[in-house]
C-alpha positions as CSV (number, residue, x, y, z in Angstrom):
1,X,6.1,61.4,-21.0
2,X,7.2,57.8,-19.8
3,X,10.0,57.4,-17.2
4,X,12.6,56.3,-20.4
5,X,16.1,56.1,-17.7
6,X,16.2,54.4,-14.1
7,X,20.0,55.1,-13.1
8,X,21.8,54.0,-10.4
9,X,24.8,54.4,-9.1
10,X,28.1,52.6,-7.7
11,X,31.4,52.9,-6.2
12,X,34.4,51.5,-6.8
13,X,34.9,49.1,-4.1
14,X,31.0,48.1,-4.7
15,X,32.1,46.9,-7.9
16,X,35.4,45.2,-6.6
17,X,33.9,43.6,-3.4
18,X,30.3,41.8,-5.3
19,X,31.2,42.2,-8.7
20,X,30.1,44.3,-11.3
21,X,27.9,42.2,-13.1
22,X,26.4,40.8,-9.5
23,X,25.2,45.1,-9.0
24,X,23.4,45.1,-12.3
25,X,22.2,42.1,-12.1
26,X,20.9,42.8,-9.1
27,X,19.8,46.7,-10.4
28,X,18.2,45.4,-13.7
29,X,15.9,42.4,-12.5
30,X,14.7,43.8,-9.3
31,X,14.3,47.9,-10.2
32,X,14.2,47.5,-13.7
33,X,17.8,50.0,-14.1
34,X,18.9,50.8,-17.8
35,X,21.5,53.4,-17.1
36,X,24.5,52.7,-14.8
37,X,27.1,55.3,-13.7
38,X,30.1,55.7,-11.3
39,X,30.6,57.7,-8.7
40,X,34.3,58.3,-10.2
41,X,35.2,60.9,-8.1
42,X,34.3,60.4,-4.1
43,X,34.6,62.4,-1.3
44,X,35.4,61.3,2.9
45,X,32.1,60.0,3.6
46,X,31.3,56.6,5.3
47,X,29.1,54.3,3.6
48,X,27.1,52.8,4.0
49,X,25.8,56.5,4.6
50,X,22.6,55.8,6.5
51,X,23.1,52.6,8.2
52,X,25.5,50.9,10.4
53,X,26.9,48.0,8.1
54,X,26.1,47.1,4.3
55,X,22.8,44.7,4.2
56,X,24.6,42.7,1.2
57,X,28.3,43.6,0.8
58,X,30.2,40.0,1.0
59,X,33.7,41.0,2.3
60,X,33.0,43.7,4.3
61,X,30.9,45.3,6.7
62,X,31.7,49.0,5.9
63,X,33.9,51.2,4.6
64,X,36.1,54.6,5.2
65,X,36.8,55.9,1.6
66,X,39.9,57.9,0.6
67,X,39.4,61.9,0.4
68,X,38.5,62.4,-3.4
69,X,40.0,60.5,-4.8
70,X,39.5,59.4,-8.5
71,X,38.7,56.0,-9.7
72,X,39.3,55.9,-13.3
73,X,43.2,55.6,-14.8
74,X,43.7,60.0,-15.6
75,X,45.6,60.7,-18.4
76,X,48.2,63.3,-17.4
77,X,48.0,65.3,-20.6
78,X,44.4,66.1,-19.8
79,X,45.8,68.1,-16.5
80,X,48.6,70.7,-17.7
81,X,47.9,73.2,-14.5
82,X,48.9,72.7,-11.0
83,X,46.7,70.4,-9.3
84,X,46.6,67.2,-10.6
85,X,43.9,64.2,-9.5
86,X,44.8,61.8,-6.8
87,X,43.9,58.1,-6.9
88,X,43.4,55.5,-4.5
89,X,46.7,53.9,-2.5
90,X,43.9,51.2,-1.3
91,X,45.9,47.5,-2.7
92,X,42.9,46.1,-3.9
93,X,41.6,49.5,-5.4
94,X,44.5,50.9,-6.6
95,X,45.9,50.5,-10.4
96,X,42.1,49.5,-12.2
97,X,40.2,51.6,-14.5
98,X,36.8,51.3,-11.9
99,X,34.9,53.4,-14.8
100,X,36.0,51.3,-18.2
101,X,35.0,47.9,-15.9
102,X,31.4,49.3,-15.1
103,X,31.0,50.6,-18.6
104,X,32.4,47.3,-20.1
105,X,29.4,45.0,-18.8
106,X,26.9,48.0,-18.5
107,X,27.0,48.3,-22.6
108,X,26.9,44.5,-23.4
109,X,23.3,44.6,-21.5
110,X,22.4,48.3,-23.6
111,X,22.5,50.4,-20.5
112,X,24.0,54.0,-20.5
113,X,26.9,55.1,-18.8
114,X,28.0,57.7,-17.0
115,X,30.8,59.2,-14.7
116,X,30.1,61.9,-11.7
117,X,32.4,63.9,-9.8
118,X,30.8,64.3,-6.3
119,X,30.9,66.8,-3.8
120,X,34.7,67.8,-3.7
121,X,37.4,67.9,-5.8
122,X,40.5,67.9,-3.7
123,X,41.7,66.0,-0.8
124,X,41.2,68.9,2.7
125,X,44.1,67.7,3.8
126,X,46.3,67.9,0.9
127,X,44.7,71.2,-0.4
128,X,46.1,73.0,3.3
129,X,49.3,71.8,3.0
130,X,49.7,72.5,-1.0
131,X,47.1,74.7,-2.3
132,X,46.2,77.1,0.3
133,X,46.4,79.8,-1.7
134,X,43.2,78.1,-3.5
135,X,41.0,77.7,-0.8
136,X,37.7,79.2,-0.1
137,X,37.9,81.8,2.6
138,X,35.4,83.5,4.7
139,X,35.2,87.4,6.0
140,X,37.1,86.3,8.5
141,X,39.8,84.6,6.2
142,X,39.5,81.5,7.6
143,X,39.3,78.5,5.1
144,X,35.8,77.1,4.5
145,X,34.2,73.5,5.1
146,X,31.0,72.1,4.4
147,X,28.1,70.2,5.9
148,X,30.3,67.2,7.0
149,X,31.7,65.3,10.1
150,X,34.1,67.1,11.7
151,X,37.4,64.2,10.4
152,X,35.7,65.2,7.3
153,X,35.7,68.8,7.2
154,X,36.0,70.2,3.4
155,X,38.5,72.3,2.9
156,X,36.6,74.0,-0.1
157,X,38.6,75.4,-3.7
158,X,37.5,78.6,-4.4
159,X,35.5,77.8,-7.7
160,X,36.5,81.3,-9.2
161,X,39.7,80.5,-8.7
162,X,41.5,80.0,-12.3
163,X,43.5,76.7,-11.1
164,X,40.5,75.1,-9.8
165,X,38.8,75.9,-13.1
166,X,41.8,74.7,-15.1
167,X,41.2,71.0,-13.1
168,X,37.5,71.2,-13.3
169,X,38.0,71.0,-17.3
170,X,40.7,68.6,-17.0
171,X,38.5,66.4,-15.3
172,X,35.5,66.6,-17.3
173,X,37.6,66.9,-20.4
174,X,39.8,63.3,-19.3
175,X,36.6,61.7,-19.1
176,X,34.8,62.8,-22.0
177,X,37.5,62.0,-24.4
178,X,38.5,58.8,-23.3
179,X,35.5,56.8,-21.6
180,X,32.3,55.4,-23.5
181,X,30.3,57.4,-21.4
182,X,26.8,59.3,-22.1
183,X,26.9,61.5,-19.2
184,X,29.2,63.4,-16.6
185,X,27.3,64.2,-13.3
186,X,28.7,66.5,-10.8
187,X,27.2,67.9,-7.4
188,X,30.2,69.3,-6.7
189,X,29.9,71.4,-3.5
190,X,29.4,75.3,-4.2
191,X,30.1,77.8,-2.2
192,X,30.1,77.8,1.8
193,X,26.4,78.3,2.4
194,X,27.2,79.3,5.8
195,X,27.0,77.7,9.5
196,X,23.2,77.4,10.2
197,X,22.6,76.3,6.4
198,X,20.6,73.2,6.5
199,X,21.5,70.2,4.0
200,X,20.5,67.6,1.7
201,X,17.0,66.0,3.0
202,X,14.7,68.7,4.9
203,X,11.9,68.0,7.1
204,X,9.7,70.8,5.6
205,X,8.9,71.7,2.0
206,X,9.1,75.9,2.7
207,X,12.3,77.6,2.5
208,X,14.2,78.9,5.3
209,X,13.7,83.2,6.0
210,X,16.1,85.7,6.9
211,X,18.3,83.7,9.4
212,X,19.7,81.6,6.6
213,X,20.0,84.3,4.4
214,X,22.0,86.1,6.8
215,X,24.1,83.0,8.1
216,X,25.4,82.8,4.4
217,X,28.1,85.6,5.5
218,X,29.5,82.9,8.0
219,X,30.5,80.9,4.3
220,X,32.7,81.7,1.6
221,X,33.8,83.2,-0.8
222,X,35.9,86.4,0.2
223,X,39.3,85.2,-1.4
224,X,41.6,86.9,-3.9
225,X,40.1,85.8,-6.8
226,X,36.8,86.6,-5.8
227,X,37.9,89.9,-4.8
228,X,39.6,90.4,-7.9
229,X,36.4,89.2,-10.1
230,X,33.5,91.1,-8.2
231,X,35.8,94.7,-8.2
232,X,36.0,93.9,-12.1
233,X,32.4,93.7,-12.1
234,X,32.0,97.0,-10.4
235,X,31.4,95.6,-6.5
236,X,32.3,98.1,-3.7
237,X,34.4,95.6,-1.9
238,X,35.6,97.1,1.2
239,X,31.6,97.7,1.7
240,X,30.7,94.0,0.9
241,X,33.3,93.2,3.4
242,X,31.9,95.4,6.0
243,X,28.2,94.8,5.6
244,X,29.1,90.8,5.8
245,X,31.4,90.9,8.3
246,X,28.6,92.3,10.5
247,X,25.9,90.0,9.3
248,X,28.1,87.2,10.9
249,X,28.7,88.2,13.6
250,X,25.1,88.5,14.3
251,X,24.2,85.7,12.9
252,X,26.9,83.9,15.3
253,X,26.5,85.8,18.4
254,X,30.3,86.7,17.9
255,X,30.5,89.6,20.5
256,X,28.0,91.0,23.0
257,X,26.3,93.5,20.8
258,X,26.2,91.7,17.9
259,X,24.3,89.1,19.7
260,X,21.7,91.7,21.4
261,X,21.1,92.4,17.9
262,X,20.7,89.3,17.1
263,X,18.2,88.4,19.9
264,X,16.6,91.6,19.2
265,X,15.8,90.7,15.3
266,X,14.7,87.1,16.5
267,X,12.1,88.2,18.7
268,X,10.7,90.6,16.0
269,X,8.9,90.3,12.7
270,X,12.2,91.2,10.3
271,X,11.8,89.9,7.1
272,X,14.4,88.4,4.3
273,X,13.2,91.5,1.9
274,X,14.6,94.4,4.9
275,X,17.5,92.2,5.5
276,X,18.6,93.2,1.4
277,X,17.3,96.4,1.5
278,X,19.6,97.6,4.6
279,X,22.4,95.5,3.4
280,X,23.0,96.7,-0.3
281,X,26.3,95.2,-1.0
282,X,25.9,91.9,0.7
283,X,22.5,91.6,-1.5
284,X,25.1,92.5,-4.7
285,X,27.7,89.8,-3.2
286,X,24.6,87.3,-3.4
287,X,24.3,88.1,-7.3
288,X,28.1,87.9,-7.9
289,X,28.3,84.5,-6.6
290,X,25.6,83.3,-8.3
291,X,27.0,84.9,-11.7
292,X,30.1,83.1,-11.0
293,X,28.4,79.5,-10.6
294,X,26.2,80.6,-13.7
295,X,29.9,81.0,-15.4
296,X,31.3,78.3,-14.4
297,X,28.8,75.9,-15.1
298,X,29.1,77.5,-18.7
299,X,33.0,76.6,-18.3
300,X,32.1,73.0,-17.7
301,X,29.8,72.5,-20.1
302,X,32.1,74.3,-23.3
303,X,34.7,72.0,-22.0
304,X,32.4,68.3,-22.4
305,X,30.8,69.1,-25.7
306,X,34.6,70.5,-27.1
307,X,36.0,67.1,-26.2
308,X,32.8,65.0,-27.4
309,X,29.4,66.8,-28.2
310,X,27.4,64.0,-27.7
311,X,28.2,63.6,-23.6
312,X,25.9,65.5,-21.7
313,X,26.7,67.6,-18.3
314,X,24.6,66.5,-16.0
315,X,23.9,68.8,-12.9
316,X,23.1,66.7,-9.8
317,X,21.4,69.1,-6.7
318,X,22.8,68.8,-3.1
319,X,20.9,71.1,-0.9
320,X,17.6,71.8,-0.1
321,X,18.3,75.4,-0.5
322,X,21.1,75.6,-3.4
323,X,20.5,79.5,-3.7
324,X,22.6,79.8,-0.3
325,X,25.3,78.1,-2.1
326,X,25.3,80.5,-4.9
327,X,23.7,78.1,-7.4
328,X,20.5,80.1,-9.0
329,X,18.6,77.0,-11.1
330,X,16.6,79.1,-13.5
331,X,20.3,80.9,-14.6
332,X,22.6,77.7,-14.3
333,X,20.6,74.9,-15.5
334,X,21.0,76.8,-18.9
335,X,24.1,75.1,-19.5
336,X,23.0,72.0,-18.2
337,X,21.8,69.2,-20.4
338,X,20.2,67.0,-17.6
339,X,19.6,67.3,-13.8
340,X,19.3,65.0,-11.2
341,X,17.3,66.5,-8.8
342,X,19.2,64.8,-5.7
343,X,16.2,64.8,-2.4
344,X,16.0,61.5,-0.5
345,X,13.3,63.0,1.7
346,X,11.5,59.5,1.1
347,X,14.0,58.1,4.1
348,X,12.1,60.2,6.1
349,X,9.9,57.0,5.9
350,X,6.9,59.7,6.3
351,X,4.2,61.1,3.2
352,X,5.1,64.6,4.6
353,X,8.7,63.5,3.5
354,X,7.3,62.3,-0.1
355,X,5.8,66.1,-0.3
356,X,9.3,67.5,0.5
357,X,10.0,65.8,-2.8
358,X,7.2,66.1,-4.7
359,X,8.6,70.3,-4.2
360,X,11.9,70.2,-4.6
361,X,10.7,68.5,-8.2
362,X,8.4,70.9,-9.5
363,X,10.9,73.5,-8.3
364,X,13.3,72.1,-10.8
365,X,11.4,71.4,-13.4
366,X,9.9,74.8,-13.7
367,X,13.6,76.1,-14.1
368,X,15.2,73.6,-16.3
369,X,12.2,73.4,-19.0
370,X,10.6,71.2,-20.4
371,X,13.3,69.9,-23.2
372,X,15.7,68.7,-21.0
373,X,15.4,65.7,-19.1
374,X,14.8,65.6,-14.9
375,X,15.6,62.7,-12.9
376,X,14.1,62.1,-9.7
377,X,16.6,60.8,-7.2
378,X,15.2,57.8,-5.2
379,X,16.8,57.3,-1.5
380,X,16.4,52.7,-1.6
381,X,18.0,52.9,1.9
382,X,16.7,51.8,5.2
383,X,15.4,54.2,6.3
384,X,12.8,54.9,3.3
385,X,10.0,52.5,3.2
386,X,8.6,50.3,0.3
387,X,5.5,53.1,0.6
388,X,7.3,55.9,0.5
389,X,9.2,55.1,-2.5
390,X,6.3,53.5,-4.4
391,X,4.7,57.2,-3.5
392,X,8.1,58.9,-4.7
393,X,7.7,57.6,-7.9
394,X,4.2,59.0,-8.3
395,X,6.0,62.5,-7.0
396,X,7.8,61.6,-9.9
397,X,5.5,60.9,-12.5
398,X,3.3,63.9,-10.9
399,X,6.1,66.4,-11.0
400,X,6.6,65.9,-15.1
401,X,9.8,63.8,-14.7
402,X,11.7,61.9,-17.2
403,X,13.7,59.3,-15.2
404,X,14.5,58.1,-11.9
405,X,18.0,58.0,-10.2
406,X,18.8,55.1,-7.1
407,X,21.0,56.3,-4.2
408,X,22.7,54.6,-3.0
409,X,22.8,50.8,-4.6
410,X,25.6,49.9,-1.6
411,X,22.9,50.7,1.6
412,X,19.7,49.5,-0.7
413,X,18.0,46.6,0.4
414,X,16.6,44.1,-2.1
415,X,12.7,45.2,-0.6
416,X,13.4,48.8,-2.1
417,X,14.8,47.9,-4.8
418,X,11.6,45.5,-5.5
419,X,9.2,48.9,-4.8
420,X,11.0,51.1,-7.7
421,X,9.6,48.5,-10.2
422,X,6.4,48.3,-7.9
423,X,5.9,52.0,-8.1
424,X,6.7,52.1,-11.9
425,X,3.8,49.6,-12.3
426,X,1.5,50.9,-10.3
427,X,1.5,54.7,-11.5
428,X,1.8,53.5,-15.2
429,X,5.4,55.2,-15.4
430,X,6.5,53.0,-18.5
431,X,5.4,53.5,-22.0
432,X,5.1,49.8,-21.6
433,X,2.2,50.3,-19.5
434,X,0.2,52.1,-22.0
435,X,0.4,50.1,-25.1
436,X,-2.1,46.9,-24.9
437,X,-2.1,44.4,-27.8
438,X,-4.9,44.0,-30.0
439,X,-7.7,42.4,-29.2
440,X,-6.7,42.3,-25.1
441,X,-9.9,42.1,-22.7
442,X,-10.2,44.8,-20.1
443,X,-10.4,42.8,-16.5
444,X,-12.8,43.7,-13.9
């Protein structure tokens, strides 16, 4: 099957500082892009992410975004519970529909649209001081971050907590109804996946062993609502506490013999399957949490096609081990339409990097099916190479992919940009590529 969608993506102030037209423009000549979405809902991050100052922005050299905020106009009937979305206080930001401008010039030029909420939902600082109470906690009932700097740390909702549901579907409910959108993309952050959990681009295609599995107790969740939840399901809770309140403290090295322990287990030949056999309840903690993503991706998904049917939920990955996080593919992507499989190994600039990818793909693809389209995300940042990503897209076309996905277009440089196309020509990733017109000579 061809590669039928390149998408890219774009933030607000991308589309207020060049211009929107200037992106695609710039996106649909140079990497041939036919599908355009927002990043509609962004988390604290920097950005450019991966390099000191834009390589193209013309007013400014970087920017410090807002904590998730949302750049389309909400409509407040869309969010009858508690928590309602924030948008940006930023003057030359504030008060424009971000999402209806990209949409407007990306459908006179036939692209498809789309919206994604990224990794968080609620502003940290915000959440502590208002919604405590729906926080993701840990064994130690302390609230739980993510991978992030430490001005950035996430204070994470509890995603089985029913207010945080009620604004998922208010969210993806707003935005079905009342954009002209094909998708809604989310990589919202799951939960904690624990202190020594390692993030989005890994060095190595094998998964981590036991030590991960057993950092996971260091994360989330152990609220009320997950209490609540996993004793309805039968969970002996006061055990799960017990077994998982040791398991992080030897993970951590907490107290003196905790950390013998652990010293002792690192210097022998323990394996991931002994850690679950002796620890029976933190092994049927693993399942609930994957049971409740599995549920509410289901939420989610009910909640897009009941506002429009034809808008697909698009899961975008985050990790390079999701299962710490509580996010099983094979289960979840069953109420997916579409995934973006989200690896930017190619900035490590390195073919091992390219075979990181080439992994994470087949992984993916193997869980989500074969009816349902996969995107291969392409990292068009400095620190990838024209070679790596021209070898990406073979990953791509190798691993049984039905699109490719540009992160970021803000730190891309017009060279990468140039190698997507390059790539798509040279592994013959178009249908274009294998129709010839009558009569056409073969060259030698």
């Amino acid at each position: 099957m061809p590669l039928n969608e390149i998408a890219a993506s774009l933030y607000a102030w991308d589309l207020a500082d060049e211009g929107v037209d200037r992106c695609l423009d710039n996106l649909e000549a140079l990497a041939g892009v036919n599908s355009a979405y927002l990043v509609g809902l962004m988390h604290k991050e920097k950005r450019p992410l991966h390099a000191r100052f834009y390589p193209h922005n013309p007013v400014r050299k970087y920017y410090t975004p807002e904590d998730s905020r949302a750049y389309w106009i909400p409509r407040p009937e869309a969010y009858p519970g508690r928590i309602k979305p924030m948008t940006s206080s930023r003057e030359f930001l504030a008060g424009t529909d971000w999402l209806d401008t990209l949409v407007e010039s990306a459908r006179s030029r036939g692209m498809k649209t789309g919206c994604e909420i990224s990794h968080t939902i609620l502003d940290a600082q915000v959440a502590r001081e208002q919604y405590a109470d729906v926080l993701q906690r840990d064994v130690f009932g302390n609230s739980v971050g993510t991978f992030e700097a430490v001005e950035a740390q996430r204070a994470l909702p509890c995603l089985n907590n029913p207010d945080v549901q009620e604004y998922l579907v208010g969210l993806v409910t707003d935005l079905a109804a009342n954009h002209d959108i094909d998708f809604i993309q989310s990589c919202l952050v799951m939960f904690g996946s624990g202190f020594r959990s390692s993030n989005t681009v890994s060095a190595s295609s094998k998964p981590a062993g036991w030590t991960a599995v057993m950092a996971v107790a260091t994360g989330g969740c152990f609220c009320a609502a997950c209490e609540a939840k996993a004793r309805a399901q039968g969970l002996d809770w006061e055990e799960v506490l017990r077994q998982s309140r040791h398991l992080a403290m030897v993970s951590t090295g907490r107290d003196l013999e905790e950390a013998h322990e652990g010293t002792l287990l690192r210097e022998s030949n323990y394996s991931e399957t002994e850690l679950l056999l002796e620890n029976d309840a933190f092994a049927a903690w693993l399942l609930f949490r994957r049971r409740s993503i599995d549920d509410l991706f289901r939420v989610i998904s009910e909640a897009i096609h009941a506002a429009r049917p034809e808008v697909d939920f698009r899961y975008n990955t985050y990790m390079s081990q999701p299962e710490l996080a509580g996010l099983n593919f094979r289960s979840a992507f069953e109420y997916v339409d579409s995934v973006r499989e989200s690896d930017y190994s190619d900035q490590l600039g390195t073919p091992e990097g390219v075979a990181v990818k080439r992994a994470k793909l087949m992984k993916a693809r193997r869980a989500l099916g074969y009816d349902k389209p996969l995107l291969a995300a392409l990292g068009v940042r400095p620190n990838a190479t024209p070679e790596t990503l021209r070898a990406s897209v073979k990953a791509a076309v190798d691993a049984g992919c039905d699109g490719l996905s540009l992160g970021h277009y803000d730190g891309a440089t017009m060279e990468r940009l140039r190698a997507v196309a390059t790539g798509m020509r040279e592994w013959e990733a178009l249908e274009e590529d294998w129709i010839h017109k009558p009569g056409e000579k073969a060259t030698t």
